[in-house]
VEXDREN-2710 file (C-alpha; in Angstrom, 1 decimal):
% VEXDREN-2710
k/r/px/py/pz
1/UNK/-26.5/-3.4/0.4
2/UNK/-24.7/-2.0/3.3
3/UNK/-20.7/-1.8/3.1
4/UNK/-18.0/-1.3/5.6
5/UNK/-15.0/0.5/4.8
6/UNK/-11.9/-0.2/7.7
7/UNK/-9.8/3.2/8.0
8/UNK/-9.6/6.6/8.4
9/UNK/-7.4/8.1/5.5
10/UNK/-7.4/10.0/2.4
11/UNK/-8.0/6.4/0.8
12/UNK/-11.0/5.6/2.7
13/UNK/-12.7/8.2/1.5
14/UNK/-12.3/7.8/-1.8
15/UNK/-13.4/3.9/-1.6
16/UNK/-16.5/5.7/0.5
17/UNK/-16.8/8.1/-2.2
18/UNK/-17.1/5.7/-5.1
19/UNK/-18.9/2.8/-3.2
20/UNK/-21.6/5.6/-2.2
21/UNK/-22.0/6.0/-6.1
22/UNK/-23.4/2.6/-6.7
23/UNK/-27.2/2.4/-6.5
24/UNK/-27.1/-1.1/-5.0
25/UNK/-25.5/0.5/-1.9
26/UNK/-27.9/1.8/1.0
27/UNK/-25.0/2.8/3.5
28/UNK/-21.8/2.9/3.4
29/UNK/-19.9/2.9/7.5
30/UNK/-16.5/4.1/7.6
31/UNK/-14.1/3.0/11.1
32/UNK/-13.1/4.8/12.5
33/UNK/-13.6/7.9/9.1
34/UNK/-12.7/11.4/8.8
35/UNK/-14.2/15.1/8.6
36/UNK/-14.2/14.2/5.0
37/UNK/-16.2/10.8/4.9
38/UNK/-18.7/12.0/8.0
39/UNK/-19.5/15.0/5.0
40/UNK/-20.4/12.5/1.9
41/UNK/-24.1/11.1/1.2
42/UNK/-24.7/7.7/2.5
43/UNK/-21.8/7.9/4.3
44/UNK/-21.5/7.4/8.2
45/UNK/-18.1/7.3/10.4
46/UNK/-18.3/4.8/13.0
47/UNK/-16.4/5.3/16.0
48/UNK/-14.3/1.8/16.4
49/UNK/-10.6/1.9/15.4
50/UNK/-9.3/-0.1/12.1
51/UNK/-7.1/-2.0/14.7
52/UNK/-9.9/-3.1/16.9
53/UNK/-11.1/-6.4/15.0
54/UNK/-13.0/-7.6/17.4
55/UNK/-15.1/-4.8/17.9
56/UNK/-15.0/-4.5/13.8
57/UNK/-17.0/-8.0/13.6
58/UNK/-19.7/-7.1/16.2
59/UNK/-20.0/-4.3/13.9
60/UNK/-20.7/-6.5/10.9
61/UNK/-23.3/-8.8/12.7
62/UNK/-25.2/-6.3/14.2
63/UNK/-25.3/-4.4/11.3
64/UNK/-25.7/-6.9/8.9
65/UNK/-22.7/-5.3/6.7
66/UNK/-22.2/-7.3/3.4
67/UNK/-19.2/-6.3/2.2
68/UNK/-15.8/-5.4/4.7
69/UNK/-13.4/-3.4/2.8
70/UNK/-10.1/-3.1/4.3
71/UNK/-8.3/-0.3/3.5
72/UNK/-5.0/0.3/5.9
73/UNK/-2.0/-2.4/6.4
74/UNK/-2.4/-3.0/10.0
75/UNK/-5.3/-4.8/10.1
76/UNK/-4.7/-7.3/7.1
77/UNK/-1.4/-8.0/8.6
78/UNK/-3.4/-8.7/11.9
79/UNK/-5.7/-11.2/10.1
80/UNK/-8.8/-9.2/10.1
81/UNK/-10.1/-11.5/6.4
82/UNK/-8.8/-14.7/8.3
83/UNK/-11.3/-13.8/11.5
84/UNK/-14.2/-12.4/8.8
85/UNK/-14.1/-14.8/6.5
86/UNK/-14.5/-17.9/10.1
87/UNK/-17.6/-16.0/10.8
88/UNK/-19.0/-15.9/7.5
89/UNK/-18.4/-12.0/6.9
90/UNK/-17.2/-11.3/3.3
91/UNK/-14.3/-9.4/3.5
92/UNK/-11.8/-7.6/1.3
93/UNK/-8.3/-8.3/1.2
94/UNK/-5.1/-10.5/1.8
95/UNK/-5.3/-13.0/4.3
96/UNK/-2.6/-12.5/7.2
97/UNK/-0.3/-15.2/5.1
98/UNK/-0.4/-13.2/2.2
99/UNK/-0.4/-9.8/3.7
100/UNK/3.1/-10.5/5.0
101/UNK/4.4/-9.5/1.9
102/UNK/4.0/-6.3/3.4
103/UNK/4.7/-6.7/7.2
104/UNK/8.0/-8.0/6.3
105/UNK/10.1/-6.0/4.0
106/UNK/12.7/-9.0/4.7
107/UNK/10.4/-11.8/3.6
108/UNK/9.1/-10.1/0.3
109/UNK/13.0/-9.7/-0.8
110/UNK/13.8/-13.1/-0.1
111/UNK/10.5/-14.1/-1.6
112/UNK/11.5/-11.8/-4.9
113/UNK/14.9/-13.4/-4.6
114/UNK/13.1/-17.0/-4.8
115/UNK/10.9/-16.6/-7.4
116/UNK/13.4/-14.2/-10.0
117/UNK/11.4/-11.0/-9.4
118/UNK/13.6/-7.7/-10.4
119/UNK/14.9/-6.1/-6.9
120/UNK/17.9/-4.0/-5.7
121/UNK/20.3/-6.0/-4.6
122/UNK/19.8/-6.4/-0.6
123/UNK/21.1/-7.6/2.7
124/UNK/18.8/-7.9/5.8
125/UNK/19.9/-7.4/9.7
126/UNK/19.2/-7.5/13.1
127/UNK/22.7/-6.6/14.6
128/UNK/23.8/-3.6/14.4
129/UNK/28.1/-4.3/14.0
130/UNK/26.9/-6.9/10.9
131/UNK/24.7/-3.9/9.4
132/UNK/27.9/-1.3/9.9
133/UNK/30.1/-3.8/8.1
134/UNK/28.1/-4.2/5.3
135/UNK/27.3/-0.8/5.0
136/UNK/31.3/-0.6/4.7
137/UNK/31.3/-2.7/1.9
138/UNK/28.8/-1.0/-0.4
139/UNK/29.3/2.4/-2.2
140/UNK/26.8/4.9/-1.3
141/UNK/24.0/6.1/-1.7
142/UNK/22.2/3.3/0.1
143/UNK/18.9/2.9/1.1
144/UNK/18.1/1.8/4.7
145/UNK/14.5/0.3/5.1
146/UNK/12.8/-0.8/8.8
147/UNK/11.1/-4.4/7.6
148/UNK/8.3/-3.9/10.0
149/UNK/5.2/-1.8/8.9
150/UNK/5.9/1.8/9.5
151/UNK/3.6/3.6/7.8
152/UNK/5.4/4.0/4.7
153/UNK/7.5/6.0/6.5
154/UNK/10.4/3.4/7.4
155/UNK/12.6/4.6/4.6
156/UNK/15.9/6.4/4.7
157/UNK/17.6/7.2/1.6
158/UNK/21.4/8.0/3.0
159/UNK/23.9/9.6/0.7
160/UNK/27.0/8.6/2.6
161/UNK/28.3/6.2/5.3
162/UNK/27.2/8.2/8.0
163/UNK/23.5/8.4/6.9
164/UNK/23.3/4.6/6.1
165/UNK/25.2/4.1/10.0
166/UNK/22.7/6.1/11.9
167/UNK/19.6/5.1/10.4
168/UNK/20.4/1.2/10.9
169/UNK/21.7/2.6/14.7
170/UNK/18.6/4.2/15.3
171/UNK/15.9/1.4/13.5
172/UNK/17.5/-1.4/14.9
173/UNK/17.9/0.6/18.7
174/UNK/13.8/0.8/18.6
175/UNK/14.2/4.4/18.8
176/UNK/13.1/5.5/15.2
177/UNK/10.6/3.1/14.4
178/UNK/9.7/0.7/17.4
179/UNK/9.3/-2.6/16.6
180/UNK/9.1/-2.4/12.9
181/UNK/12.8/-1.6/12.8
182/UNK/14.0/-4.6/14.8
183/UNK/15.0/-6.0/11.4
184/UNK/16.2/-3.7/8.7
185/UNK/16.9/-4.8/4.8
186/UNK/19.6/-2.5/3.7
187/UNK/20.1/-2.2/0.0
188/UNK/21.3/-0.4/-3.4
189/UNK/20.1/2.9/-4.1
190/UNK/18.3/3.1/-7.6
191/UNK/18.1/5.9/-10.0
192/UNK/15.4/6.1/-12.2
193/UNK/11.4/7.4/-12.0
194/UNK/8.9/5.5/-9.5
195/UNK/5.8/4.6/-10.7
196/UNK/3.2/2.9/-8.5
197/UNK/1.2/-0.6/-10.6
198/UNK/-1.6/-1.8/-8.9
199/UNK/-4.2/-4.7/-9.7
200/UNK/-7.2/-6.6/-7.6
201/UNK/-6.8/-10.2/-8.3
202/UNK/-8.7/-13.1/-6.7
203/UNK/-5.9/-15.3/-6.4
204/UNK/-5.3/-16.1/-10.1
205/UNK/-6.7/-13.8/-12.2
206/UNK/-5.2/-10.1/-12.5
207/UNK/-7.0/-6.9/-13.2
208/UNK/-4.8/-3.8/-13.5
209/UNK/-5.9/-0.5/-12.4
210/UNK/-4.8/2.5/-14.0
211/UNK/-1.0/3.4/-13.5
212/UNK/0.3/6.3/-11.1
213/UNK/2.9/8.1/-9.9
214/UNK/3.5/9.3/-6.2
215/UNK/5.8/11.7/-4.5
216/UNK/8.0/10.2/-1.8
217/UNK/10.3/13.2/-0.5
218/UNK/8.8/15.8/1.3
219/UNK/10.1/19.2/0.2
220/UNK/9.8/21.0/-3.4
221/UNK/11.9/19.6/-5.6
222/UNK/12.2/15.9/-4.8
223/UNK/14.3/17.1/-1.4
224/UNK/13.5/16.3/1.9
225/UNK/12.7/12.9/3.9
226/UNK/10.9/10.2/3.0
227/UNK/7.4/10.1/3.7
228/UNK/4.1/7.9/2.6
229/UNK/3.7/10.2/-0.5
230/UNK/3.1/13.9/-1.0
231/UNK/0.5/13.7/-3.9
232/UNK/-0.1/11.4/-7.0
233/UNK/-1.0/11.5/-10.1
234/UNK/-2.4/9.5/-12.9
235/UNK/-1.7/8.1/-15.3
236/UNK/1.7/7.9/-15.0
237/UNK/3.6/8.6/-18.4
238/UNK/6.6/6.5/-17.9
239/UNK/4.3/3.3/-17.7
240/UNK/3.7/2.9/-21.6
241/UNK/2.4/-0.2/-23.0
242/UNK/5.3/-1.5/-23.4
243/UNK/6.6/-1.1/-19.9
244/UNK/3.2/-2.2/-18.6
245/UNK/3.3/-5.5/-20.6
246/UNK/6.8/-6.0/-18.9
247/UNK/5.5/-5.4/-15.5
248/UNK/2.7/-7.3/-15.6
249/UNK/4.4/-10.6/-17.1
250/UNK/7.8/-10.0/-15.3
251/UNK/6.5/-9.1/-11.5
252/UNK/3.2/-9.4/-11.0
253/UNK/2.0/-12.7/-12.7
254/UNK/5.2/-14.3/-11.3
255/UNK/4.6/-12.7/-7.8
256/UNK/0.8/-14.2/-7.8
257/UNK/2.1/-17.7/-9.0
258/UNK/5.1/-17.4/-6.4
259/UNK/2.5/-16.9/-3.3
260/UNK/0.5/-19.5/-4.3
261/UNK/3.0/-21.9/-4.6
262/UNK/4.6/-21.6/-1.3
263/UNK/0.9/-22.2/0.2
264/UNK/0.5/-18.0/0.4
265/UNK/-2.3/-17.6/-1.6
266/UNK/-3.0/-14.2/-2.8
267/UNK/-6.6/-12.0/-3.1
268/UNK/-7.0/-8.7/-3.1
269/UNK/-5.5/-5.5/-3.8
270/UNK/-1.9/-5.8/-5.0
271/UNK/0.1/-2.6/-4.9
272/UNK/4.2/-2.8/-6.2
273/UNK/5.9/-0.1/-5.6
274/UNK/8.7/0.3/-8.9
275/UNK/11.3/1.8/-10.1
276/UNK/11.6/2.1/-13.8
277/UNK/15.3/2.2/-14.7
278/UNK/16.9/4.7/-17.2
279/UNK/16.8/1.5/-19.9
280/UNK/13.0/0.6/-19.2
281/UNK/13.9/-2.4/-17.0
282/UNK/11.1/-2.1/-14.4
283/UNK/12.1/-3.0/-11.1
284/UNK/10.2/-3.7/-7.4
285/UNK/11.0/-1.2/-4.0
286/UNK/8.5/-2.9/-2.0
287/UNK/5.1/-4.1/-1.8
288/UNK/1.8/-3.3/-0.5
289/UNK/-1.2/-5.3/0.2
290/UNK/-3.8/-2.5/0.2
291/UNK/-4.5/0.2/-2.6
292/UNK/-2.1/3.2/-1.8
293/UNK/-1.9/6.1/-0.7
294/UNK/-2.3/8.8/-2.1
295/UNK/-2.9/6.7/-5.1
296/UNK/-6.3/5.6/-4.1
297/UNK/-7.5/8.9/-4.6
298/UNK/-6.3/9.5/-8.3
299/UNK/-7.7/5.7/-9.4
300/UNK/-10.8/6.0/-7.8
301/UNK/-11.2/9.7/-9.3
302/UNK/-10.5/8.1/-12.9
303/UNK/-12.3/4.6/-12.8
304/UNK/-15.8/4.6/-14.6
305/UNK/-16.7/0.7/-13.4
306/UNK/-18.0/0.2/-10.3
307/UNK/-15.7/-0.8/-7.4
308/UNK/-18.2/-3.2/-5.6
309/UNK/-18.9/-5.6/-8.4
310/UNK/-15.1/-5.8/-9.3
311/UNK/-14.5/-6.4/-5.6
312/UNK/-17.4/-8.9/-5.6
313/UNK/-15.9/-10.7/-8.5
314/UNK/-12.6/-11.1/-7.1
315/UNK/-14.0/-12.8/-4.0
316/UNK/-15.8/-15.1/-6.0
317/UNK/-12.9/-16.2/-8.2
318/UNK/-14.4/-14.6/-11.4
319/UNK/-12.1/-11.8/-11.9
320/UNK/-11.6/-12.7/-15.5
321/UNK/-15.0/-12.2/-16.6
322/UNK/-14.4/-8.1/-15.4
323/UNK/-12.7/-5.3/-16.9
324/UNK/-12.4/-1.4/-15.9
325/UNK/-13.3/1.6/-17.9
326/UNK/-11.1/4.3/-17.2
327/UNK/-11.9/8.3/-17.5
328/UNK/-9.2/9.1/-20.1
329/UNK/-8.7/12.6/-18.6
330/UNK/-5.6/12.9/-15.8
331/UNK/-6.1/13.5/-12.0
332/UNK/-4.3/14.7/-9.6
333/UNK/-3.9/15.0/-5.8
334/UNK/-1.5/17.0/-3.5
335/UNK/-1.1/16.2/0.7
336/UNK/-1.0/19.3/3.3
337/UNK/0.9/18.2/5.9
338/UNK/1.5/19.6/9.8
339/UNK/5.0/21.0/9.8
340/UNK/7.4/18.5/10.9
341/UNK/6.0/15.4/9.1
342/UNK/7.1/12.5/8.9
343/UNK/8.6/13.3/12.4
344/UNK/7.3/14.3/15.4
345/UNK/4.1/16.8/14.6
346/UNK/1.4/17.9/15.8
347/UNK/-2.0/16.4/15.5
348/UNK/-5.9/18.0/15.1
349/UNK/-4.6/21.1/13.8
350/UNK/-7.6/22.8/12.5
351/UNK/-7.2/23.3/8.1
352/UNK/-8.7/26.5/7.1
353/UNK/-9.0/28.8/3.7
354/UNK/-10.1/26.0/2.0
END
């Protein structure tokens, strides 16, 4: 079969990596791909962005792709499984309904709100003098998110008034983040370890992958700003059995139910973003609608099943009947970055000495 992976990351070459092991897969295109994925057997970048849709779906026909596997937020929260899926192409992930849960940062902590999912306690603006005055009410540290997609780099974490003022000043001016900080969720600074739980699920059924652990500030020693993660690893320690019961029946069940009840429903990959208090109370940061990364590349690295037939059965509503054998051995992966990331930086630079 021939299989389309959307993207151009570190994850998208993982999914191309492990897709390229299945011997029912001939070809494996990658849009718009990488140095890395134009390098792995059966593997083939094609030159259309993950934005284009459009051009994505002529893609599909004229190549008689099978399977569409989505792997970056933009295009799910575009719709690109809503405009598959009407032209009869199979297709991997949330619809645009579902997928707001993350192109709003707003919506997803009203919807946790609704529906009694564990979440810091929040406020969410669009005015600037509203955001100041609540910022003047709270103790710091605070954390000040853009609701809009960003990258998973719309997070400040500000230690004192000033921080929390000039990050909702500069989201909600357009000047930091554009558009996705035109609305900002301002809310309670946690303490605790993050861990990163996510499943496939078809709508009903869950299937959790293996648990890991990311790294969101930039510097050694957890300093530095917020970026999209600076390496994982898995599995994570701090999700025991225990904890991983709790999640599962406490956020994620309850967060598939919740989306299909308010007419949302929910298939794909599910990625919540946690924060596991000092007392073992697990508790949501955000979601994603897409595997992570760096995650991706640690689960994909440890999972023994094949991808495509748990994918398959997810789309055909028999998740249940699957299950995923896991490498019991760790792995790990660390992100180089161009120096001033996640600012302004420069792009292209060549990597050498590897």
């Amino acid at each position: 079969m021939k299989i389309l992976v959307v993207g151009g990351g570190g994850r998208e070459h993982a999914l191309a990596w492990k897709i390229a092991h299945s011997p029912r897969v001939e070809r494996v295109y990658v849009a718009p791909g990488n140095a890395g994925t134009a390098q792995e057997p059966k593997a083939k970048n094609i030159d259309i962005a993950a934005e284009d849709i459009d051009a994505l779906l002529r893609f599909a026909h004229q190549e008689h792709i099978e399977l569409t596997i989505v792997g970056p937020e933009a295009p799910l929260v575009a719709g690109i499984v809503d405009v598959f899926e009407e032209a009869g192409r199979k297709c991997f992930g949330p619809h645009q309904k579902a997928a707001i849960l993350e192109g709003s940062k707003s919506f997803a902590k009203s919807f946790m709100k609704r529906h009694g999912i564990p979440t810091a306690p929040y406020a969410s603006f669009t005015n600037l003098d509203q955001a100041i005055a609540y910022i003047d009410s709270q103790d710091p540290p605070l954390v000040v998110k853009a609701s809009g997609l960003a990258a998973g780099k719309g997070v400040v974490i500000a230690h004192d008034r000033g921080a929390a003022v000039q990050a909702a000043r500069e989201m909600l001016s357009g000047t930091a983040f554009g558009a996705a900080g035109r609305e900002i969720v301002i809310e309670q600074f946690l303490q605790g370890e993050e861990a990163s739980f996510i499943i496939v699920t078809d709508g009903v059924h869950v299937l959790p992958l293996a648990s890991t652990q990311d790294h969101k500030a930039r510097d050694e020693g957890d300093r530095g700003p917020n970026t999209g993660g600076m390496g994982a690893y898995s599995p994570a320690s701090v999700i025991t059995p225990e904890i991983h019961d709790r999640i599962l029946h406490e956020i994620i069940l309850p967060t598939i139910r919740g989306m299909a009840k308010e007419g949302r429903p929910y298939q794909g990959f599910l990625y919540a973003g946690l924060m596991i208090r000092p007392n073992g109370v697990p508790v949501v940061l955000e979601y994603n609608c897409r595997l992570g990364d760096p995650e991706a590349q640690s689960i994909l690295m440890r999972l023994k099943s094949g991808v495509v037939e748990i994918l398959e059965a997810s789309l055909e509503g028999k998740l249940h009947a699957n299950h995923a054998d896991w490498d019991p051995r760790a792995a790990l992966g660390v992100v180089l970055t161009a120096a001033g990331y996640p600012g302004n930086y420069c792009k292209g630079a060549v990597i050498s000495g590897l």
